[in-house]
C-alpha positions as CSV (number, residue, x, y, z in Angstrom):
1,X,31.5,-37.5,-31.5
2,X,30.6,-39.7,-28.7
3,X,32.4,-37.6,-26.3
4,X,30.6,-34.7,-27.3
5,X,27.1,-36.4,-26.9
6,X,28.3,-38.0,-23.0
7,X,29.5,-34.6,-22.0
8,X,26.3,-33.3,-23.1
9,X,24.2,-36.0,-21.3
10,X,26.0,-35.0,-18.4
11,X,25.6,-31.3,-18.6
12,X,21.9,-31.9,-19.2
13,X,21.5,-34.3,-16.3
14,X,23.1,-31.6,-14.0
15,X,20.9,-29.3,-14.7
16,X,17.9,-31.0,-14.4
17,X,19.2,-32.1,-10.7
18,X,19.6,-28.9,-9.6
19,X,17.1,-27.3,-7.6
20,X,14.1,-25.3,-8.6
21,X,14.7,-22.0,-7.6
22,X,11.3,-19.5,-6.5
23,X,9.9,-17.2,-8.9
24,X,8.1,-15.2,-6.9
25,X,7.3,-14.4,-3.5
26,X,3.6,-13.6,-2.8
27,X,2.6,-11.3,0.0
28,X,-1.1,-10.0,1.7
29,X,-0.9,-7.6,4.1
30,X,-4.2,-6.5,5.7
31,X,-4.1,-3.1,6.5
32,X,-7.0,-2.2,9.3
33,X,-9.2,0.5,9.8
34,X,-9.5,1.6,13.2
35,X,-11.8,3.7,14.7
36,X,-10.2,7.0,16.1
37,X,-10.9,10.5,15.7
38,X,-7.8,11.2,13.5
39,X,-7.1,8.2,11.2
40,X,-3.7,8.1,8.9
41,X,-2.7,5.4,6.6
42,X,0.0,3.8,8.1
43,X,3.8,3.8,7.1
44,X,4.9,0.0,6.6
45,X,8.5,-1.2,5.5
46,X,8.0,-5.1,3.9
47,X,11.5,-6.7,4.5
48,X,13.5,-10.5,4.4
49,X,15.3,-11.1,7.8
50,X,17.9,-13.5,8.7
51,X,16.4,-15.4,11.5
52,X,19.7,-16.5,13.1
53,X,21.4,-13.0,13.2
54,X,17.9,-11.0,13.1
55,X,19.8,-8.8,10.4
56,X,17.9,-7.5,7.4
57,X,18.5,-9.2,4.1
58,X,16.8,-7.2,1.7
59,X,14.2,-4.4,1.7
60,X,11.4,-5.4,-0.5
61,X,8.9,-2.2,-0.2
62,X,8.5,0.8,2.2
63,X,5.0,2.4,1.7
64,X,4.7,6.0,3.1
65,X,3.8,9.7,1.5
66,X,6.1,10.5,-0.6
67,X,4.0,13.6,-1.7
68,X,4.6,15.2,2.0
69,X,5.3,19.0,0.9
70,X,7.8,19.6,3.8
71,X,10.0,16.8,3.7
72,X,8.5,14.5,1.1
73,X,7.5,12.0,3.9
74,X,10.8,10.1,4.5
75,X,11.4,12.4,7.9
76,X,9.0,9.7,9.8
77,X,10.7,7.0,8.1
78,X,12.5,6.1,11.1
79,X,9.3,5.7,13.0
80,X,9.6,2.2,11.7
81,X,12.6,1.5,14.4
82,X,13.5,-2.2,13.3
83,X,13.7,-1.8,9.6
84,X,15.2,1.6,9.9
85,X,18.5,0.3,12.0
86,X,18.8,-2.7,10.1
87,X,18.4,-0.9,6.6
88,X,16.5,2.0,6.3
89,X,19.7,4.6,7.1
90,X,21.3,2.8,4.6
91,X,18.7,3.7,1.7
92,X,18.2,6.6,0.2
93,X,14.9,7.9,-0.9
94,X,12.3,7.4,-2.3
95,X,14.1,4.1,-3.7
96,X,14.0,2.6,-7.1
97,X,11.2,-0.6,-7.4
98,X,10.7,0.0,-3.7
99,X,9.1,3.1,-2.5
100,X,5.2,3.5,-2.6
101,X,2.4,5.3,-1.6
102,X,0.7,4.7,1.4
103,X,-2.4,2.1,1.4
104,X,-5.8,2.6,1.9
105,X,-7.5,-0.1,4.7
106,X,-7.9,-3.9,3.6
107,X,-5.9,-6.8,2.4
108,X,-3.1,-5.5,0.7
109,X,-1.7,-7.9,-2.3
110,X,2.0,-7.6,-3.4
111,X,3.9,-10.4,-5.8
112,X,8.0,-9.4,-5.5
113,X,9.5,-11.4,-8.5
114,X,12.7,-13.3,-8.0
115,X,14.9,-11.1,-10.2
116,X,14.3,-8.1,-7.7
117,X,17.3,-7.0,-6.6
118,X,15.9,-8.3,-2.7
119,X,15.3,-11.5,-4.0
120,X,17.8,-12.2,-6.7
121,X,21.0,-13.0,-4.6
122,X,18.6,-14.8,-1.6
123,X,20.3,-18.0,-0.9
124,X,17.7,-20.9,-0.7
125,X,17.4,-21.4,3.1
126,X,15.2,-20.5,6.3
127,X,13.8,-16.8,6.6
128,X,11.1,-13.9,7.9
129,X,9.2,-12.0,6.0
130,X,8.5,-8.9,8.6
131,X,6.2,-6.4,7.8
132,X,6.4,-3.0,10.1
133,X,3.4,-0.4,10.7
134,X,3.9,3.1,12.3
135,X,0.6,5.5,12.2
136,X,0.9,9.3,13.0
137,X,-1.2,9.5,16.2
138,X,-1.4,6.2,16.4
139,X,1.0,2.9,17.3
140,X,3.6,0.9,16.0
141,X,3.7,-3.2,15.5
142,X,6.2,-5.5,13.3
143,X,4.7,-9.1,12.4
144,X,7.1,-11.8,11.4
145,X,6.5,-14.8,9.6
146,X,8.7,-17.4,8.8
147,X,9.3,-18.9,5.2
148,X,11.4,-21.2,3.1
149,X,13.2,-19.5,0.1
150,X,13.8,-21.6,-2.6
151,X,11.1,-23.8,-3.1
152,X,7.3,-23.2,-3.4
153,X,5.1,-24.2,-0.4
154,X,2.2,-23.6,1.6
155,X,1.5,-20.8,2.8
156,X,2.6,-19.2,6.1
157,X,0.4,-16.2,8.4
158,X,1.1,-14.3,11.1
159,X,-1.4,-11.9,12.9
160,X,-1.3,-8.2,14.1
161,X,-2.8,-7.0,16.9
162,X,-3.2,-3.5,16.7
163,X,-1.9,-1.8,13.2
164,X,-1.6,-4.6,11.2
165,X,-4.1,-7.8,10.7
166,X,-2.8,-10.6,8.7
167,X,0.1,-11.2,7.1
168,X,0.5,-14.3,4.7
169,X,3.4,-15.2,2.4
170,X,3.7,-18.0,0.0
171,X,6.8,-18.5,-2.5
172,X,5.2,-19.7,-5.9
């Protein structure tokens, strides 16, 4: 009997020394309005980047127009050139939990939960969180922003300059 309550103690005393893992990751991403003649919503791929290999470690959402007659939308895609080499050719679309429509202009507010398949193997450790923008007749910008996975903290922001304003991340 004691055995059984010291092997217990330990187990307990294990687990309560591990480290709290992140729940969620929260993300705004302010979509601008510009002022041009002919104004599109732009494409935008939300993604988790190694920053010591710049490879991708999980797509978390890719917003475009799905409802594109001719080709359902994913043709432009590859407009978005970083996230479509590191993952996009990979995926195949429109994508489970990850594809969405398009946004209108103004802060955008996403929560990704741990257990999505992105976030659920993410190693606690040093990252970006890129979002990428591509507009029909109009530009293209990725904004980066660094973050810690596996514990909450403050907040992080990056700004755009052109087709994307802020970006801010926070694990909770």
């Amino acid at each position: 009997m004691k055995r059984s309550i010291s092997l217990l103690t330990f187990a307990g005393a294990a687990i309560g020394s591990a480290p709290a893992m992140a729940a969620d990751l929260n993300v705004t991403v302010e979509v601008p309005k510009l002022t041009v003649a002919e104004y599109h919503k732009p494409y935008v791929a939300i993604w988790i980047e190694n920053p010591a290999d710049s490879t991708a470690a999980g797509t978390l959402a890719v917003w475009y127009d799905a409802d594109n007659r001719e080709d359902k939308g994913s043709k432009w895609l590859k407009d978005m050139r970083q996230w479509w080499r590191k993952a996009g050719r990979e995926m195949t679309f429109p994508a489970d939990g990850i594809s969405g429509a398009t946004r209108a202009p103004g802060p955008q507010k996403v929560v990704f939960s741990g257990g999505s398949a992105a976030l659920k193997g993410l190693k606690p450790g040093a990252y970006n969180l890129v979002v990428e923008a591509a507009r029909e007749v109009g530009g293209h910008e990725a904004v980066r922003v660094p973050f810690v996975w596996g514990k909450p903290g403050k907040p992080a922001t990056a700004k755009g300059s052109t087709e994307l304003g802020a970006v801010t991340v926070s694990v909770k």
